[in-house]
Backbone atoms as SQL, in Angstrom:
CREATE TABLE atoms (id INTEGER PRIMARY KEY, chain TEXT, resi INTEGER, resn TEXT, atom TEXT, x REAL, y REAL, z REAL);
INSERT INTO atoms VALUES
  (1, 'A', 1, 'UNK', 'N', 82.378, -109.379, -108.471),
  (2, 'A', 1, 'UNK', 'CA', 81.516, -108.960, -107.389),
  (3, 'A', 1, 'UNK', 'C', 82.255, -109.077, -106.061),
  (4, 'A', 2, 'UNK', 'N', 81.860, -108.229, -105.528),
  (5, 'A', 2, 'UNK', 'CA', 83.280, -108.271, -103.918),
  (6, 'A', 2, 'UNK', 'C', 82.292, -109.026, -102.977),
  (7, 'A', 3, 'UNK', 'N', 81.216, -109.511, -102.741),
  (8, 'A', 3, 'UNK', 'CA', 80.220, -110.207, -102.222),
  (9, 'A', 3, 'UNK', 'C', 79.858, -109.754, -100.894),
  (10, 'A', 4, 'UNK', 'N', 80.365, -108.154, -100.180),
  (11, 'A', 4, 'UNK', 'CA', 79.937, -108.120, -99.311),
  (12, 'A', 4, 'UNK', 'C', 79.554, -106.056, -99.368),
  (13, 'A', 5, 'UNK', 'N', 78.506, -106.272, -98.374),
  (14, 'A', 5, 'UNK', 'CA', 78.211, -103.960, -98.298),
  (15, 'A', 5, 'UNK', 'C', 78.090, -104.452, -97.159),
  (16, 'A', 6, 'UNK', 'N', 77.978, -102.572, -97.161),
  (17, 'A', 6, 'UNK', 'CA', 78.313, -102.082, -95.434),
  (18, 'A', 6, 'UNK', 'C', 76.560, -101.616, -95.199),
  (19, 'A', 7, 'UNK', 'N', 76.817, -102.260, -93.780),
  (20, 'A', 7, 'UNK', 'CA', 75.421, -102.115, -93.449),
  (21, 'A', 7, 'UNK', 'C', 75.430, -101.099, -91.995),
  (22, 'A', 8, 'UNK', 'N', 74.418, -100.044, -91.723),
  (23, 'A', 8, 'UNK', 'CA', 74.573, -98.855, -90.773),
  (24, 'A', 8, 'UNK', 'C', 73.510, -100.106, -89.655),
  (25, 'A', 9, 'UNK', 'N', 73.400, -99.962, -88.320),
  (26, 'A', 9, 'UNK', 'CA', 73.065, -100.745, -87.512),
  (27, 'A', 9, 'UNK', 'C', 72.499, -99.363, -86.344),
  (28, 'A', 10, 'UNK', 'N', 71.216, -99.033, -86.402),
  (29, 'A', 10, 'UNK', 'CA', 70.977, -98.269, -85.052),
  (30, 'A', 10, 'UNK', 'C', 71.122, -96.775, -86.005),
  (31, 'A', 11, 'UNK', 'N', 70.300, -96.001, -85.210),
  (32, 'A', 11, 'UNK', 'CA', 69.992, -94.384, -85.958),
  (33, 'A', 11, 'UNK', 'C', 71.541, -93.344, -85.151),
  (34, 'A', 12, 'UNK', 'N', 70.726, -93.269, -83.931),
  (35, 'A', 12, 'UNK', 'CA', 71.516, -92.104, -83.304),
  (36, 'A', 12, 'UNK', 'C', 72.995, -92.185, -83.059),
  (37, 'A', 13, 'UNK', 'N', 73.183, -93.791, -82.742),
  (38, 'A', 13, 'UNK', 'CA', 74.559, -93.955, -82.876),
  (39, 'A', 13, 'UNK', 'C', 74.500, -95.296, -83.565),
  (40, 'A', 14, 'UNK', 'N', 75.032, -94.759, -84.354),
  (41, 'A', 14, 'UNK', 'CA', 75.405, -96.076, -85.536),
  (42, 'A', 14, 'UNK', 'C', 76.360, -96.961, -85.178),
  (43, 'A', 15, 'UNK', 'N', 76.518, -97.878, -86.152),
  (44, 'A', 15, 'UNK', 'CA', 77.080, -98.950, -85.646),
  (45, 'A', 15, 'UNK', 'C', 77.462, -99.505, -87.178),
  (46, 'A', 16, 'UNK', 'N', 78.335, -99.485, -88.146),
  (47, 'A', 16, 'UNK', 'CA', 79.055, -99.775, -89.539),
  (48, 'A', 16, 'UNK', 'C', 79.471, -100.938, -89.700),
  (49, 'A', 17, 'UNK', 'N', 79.032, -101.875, -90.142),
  (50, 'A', 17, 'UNK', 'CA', 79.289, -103.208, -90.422),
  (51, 'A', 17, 'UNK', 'C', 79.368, -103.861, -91.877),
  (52, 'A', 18, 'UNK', 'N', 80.485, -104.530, -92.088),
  (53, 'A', 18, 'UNK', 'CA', 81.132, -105.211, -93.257),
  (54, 'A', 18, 'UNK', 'C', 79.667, -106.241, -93.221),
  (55, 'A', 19, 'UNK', 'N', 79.231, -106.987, -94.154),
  (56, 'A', 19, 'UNK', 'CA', 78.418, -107.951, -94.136),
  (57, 'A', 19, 'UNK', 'C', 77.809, -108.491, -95.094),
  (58, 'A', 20, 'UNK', 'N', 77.858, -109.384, -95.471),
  (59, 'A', 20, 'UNK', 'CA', 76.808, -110.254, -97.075),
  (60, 'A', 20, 'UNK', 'C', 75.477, -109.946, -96.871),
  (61, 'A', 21, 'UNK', 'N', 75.210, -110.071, -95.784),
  (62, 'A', 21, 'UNK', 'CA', 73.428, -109.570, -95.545),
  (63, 'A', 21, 'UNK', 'C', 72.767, -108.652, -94.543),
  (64, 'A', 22, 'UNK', 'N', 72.372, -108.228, -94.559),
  (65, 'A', 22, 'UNK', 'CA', 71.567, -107.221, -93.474),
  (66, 'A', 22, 'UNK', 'C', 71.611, -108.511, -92.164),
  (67, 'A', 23, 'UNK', 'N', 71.071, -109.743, -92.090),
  (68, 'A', 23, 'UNK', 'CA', 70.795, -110.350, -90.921),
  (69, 'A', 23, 'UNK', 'C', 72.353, -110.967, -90.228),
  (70, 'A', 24, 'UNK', 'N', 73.620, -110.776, -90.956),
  (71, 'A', 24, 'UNK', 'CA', 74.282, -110.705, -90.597),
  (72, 'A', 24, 'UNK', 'C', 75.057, -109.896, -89.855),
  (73, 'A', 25, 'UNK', 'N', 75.286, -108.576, -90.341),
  (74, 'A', 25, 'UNK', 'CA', 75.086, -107.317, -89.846),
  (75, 'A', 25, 'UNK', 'C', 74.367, -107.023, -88.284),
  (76, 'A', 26, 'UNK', 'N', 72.992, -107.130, -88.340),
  (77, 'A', 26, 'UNK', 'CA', 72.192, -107.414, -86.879),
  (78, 'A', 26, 'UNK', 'C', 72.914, -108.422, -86.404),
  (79, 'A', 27, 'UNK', 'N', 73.181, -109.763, -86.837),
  (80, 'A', 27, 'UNK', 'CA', 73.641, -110.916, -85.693),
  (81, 'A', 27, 'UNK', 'C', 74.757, -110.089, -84.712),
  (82, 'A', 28, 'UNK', 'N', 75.752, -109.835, -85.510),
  (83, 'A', 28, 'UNK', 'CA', 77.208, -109.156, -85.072),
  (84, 'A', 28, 'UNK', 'C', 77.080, -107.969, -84.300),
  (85, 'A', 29, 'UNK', 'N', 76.560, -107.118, -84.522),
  (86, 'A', 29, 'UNK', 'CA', 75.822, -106.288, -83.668),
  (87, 'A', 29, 'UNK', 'C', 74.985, -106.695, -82.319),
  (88, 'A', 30, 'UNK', 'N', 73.891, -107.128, -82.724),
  (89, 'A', 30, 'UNK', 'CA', 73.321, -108.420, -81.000),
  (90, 'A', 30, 'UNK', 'C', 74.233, -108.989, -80.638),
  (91, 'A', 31, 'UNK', 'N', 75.382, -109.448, -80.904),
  (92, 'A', 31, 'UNK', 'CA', 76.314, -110.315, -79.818),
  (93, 'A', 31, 'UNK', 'C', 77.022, -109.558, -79.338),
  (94, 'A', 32, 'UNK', 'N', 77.649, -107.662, -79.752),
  (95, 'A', 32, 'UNK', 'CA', 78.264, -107.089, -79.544),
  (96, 'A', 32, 'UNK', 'C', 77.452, -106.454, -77.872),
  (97, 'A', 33, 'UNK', 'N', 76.590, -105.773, -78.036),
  (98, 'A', 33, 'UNK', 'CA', 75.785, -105.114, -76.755),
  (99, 'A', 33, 'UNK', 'C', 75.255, -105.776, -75.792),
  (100, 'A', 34, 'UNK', 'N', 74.735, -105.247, -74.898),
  (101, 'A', 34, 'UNK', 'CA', 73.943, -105.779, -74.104),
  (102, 'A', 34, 'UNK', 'C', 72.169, -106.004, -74.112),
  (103, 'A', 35, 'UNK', 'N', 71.612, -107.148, -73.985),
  (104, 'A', 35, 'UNK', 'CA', 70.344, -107.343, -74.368),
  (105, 'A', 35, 'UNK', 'C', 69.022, -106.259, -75.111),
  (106, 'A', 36, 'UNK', 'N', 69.530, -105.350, -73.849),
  (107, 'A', 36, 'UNK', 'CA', 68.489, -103.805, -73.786),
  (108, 'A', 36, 'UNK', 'C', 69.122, -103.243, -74.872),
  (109, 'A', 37, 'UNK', 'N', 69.784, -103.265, -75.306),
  (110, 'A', 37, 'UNK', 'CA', 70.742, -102.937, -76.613),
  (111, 'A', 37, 'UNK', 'C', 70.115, -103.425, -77.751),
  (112, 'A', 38, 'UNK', 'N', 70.031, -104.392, -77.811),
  (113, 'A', 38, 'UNK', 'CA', 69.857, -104.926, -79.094),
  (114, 'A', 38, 'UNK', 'C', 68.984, -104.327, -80.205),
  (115, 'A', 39, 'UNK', 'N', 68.679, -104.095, -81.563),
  (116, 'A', 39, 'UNK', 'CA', 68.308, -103.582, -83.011),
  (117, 'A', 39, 'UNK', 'C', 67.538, -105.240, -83.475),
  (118, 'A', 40, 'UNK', 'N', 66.587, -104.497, -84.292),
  (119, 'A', 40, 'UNK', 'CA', 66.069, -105.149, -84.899),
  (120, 'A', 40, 'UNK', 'C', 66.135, -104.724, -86.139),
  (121, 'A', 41, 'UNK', 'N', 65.613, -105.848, -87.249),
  (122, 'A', 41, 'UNK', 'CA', 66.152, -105.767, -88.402),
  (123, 'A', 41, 'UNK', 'C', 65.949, -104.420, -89.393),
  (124, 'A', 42, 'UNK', 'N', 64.459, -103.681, -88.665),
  (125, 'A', 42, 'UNK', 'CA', 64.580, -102.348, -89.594),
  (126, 'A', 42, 'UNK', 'C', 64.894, -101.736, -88.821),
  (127, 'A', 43, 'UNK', 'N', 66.058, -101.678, -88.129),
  (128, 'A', 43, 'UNK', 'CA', 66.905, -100.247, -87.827),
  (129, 'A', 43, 'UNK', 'C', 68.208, -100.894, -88.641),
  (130, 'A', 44, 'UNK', 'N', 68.512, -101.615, -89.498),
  (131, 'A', 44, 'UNK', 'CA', 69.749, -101.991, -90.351),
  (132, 'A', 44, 'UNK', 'C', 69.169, -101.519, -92.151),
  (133, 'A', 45, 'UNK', 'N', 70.365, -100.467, -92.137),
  (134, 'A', 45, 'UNK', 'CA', 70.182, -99.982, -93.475),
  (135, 'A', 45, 'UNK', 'C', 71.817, -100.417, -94.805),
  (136, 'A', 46, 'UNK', 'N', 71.674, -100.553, -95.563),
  (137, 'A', 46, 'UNK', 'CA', 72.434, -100.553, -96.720),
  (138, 'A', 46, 'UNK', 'C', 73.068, -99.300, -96.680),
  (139, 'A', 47, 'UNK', 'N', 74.486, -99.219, -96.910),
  (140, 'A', 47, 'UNK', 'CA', 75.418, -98.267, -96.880),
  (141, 'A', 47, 'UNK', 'C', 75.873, -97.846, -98.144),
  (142, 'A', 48, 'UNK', 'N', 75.873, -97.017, -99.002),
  (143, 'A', 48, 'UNK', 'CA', 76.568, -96.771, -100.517),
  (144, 'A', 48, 'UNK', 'C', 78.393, -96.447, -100.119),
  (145, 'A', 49, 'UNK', 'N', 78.698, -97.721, -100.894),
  (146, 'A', 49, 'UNK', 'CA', 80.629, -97.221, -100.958),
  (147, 'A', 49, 'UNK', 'C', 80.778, -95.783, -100.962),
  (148, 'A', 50, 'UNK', 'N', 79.869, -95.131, -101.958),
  (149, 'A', 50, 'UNK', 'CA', 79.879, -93.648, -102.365),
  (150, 'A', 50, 'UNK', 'C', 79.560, -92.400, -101.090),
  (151, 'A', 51, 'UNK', 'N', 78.747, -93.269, -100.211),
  (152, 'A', 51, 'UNK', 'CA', 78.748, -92.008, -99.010),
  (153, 'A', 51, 'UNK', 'C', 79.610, -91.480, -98.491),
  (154, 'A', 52, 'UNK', 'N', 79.742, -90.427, -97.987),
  (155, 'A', 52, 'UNK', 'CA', 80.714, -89.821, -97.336),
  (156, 'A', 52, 'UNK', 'C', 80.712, -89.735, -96.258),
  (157, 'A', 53, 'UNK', 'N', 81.586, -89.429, -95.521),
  (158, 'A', 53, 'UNK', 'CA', 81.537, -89.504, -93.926),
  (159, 'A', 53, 'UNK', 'C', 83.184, -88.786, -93.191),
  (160, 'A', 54, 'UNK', 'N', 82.686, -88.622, -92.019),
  (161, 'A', 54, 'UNK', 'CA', 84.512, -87.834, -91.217),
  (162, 'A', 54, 'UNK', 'C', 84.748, -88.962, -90.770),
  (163, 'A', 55, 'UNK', 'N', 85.781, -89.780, -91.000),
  (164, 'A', 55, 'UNK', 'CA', 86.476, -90.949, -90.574),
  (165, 'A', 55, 'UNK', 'C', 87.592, -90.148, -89.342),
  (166, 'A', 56, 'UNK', 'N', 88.001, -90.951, -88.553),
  (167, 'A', 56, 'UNK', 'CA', 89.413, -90.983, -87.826),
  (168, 'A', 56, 'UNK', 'C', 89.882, -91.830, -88.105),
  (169, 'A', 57, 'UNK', 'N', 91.537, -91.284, -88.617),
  (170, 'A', 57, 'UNK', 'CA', 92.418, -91.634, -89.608),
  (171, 'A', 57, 'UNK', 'C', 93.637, -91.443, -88.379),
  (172, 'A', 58, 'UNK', 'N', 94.821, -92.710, -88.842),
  (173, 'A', 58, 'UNK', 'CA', 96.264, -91.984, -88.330),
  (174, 'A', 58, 'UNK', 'C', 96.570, -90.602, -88.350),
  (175, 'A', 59, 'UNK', 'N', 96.120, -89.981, -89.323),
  (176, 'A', 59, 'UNK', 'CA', 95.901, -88.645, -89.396),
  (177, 'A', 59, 'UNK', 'C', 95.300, -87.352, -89.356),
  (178, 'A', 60, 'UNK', 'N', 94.315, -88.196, -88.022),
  (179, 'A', 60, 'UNK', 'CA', 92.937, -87.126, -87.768),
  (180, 'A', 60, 'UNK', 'C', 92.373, -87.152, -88.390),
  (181, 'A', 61, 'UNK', 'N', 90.910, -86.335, -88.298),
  (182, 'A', 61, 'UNK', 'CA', 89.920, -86.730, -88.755),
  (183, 'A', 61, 'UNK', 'C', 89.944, -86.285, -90.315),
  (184, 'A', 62, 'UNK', 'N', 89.396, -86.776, -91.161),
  (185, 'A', 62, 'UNK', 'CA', 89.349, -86.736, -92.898),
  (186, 'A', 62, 'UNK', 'C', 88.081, -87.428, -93.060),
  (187, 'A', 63, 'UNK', 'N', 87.621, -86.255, -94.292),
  (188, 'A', 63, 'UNK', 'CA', 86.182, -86.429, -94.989),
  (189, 'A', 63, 'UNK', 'C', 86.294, -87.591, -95.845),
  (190, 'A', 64, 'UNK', 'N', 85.662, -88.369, -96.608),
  (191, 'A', 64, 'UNK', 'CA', 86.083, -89.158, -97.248),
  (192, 'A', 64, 'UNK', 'C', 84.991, -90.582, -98.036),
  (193, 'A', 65, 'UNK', 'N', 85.036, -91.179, -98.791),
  (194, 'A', 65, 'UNK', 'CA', 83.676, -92.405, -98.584),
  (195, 'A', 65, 'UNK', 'C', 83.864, -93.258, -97.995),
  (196, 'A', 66, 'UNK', 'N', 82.922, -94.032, -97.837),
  (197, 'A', 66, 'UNK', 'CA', 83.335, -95.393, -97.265),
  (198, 'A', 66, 'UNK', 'C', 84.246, -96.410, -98.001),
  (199, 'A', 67, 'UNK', 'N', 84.121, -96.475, -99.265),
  (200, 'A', 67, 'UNK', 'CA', 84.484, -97.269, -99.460),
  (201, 'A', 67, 'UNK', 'C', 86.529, -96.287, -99.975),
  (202, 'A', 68, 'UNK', 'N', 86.854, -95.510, -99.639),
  (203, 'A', 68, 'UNK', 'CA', 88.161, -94.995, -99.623),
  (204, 'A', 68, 'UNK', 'C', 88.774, -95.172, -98.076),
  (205, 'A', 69, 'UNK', 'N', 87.498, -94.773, -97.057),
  (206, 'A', 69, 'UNK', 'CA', 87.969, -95.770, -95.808),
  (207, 'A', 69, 'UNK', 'C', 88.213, -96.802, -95.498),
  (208, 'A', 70, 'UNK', 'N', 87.768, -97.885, -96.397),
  (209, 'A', 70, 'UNK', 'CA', 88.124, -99.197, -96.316),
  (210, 'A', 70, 'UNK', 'C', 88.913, -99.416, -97.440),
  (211, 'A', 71, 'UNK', 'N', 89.446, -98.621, -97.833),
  (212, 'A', 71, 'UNK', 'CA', 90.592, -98.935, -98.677),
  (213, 'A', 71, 'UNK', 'C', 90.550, -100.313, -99.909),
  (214, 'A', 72, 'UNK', 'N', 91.911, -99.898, -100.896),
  (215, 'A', 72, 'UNK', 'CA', 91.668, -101.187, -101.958),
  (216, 'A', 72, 'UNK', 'C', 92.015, -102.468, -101.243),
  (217, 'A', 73, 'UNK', 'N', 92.587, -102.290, -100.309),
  (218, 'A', 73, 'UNK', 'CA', 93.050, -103.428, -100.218),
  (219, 'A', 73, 'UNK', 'C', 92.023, -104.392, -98.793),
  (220, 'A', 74, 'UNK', 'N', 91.618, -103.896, -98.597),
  (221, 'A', 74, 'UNK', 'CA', 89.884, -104.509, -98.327),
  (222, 'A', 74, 'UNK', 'C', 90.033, -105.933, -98.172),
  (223, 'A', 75, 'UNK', 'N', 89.830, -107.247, -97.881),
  (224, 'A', 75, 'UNK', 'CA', 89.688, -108.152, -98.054),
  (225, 'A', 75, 'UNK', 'C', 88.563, -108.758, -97.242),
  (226, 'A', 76, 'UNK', 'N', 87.117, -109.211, -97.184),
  (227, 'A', 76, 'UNK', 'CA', 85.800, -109.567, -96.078),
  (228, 'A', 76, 'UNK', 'C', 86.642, -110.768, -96.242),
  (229, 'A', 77, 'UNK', 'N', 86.563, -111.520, -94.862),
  (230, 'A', 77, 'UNK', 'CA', 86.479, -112.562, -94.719),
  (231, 'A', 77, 'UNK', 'C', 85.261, -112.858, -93.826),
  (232, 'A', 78, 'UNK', 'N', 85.035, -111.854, -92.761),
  (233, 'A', 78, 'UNK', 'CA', 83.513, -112.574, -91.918),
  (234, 'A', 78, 'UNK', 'C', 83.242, -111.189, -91.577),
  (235, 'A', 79, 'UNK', 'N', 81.434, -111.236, -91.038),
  (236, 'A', 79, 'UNK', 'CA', 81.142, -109.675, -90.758),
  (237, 'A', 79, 'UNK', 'C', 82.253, -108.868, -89.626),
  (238, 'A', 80, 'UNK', 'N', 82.317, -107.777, -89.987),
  (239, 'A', 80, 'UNK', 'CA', 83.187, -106.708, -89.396),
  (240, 'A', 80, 'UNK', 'C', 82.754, -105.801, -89.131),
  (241, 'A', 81, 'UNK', 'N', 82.770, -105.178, -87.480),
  (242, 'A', 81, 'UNK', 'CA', 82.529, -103.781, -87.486),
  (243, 'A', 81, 'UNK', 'C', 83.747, -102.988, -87.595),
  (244, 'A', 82, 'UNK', 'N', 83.361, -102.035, -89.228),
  (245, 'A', 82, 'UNK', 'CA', 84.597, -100.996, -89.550),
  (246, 'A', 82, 'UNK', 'C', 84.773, -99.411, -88.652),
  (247, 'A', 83, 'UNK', 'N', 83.065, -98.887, -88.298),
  (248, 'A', 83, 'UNK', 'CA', 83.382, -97.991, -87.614),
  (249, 'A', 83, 'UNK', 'C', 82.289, -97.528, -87.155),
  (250, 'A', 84, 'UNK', 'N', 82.160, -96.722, -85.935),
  (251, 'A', 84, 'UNK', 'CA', 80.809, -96.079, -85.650),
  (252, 'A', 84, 'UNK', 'C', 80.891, -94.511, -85.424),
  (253, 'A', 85, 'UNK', 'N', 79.184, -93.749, -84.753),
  (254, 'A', 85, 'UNK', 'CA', 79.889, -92.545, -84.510),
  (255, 'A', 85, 'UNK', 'C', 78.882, -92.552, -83.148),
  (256, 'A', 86, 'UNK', 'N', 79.244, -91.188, -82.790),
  (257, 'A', 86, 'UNK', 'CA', 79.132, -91.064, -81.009),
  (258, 'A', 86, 'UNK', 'C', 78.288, -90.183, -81.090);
């Protein structure tokens, strides 16, 4: 078990976070913005490795899943934001 999913944070502009739990996910996110900013826990959704998405890559932008964007060599050590969109 790799013990951690990616959790989406916020609708219109997302916010992609490595995380063991949804309330982790939100924490890392609330410390990131500013107050008026802040998400509450149902705007944090569960991410499938399997989704797809246009990443920016060293090599411009490429279609791809999440979990091929975060590559094998992957390692969580604490929540992470991997990426957002605009």
């Amino acid at each position: 078990m790799m013990g951690f999913k990616i959790f989406q944070v916020g609708e219109d502009y997302a916010t992609y976070i490595v995380a063991q739990t949804e309330e982790e996910a939100l924490d890392l996110y609330n410390s990131c913005v500013d107050v008026g900013d802040h998400e509450t826990i149902e705007n944090v959704s569960e991410v499938s490795f399997d989704s797809k998405g246009r990443f920016e890559t060293e090599h411009g932008y490429q279609d791809m899943t999440f979990g091929e964007f975060l590559g094998k060599d992957f390692v969580y050590d604490e929540p992470t934001v991997i990426c957002w969109n605009e």
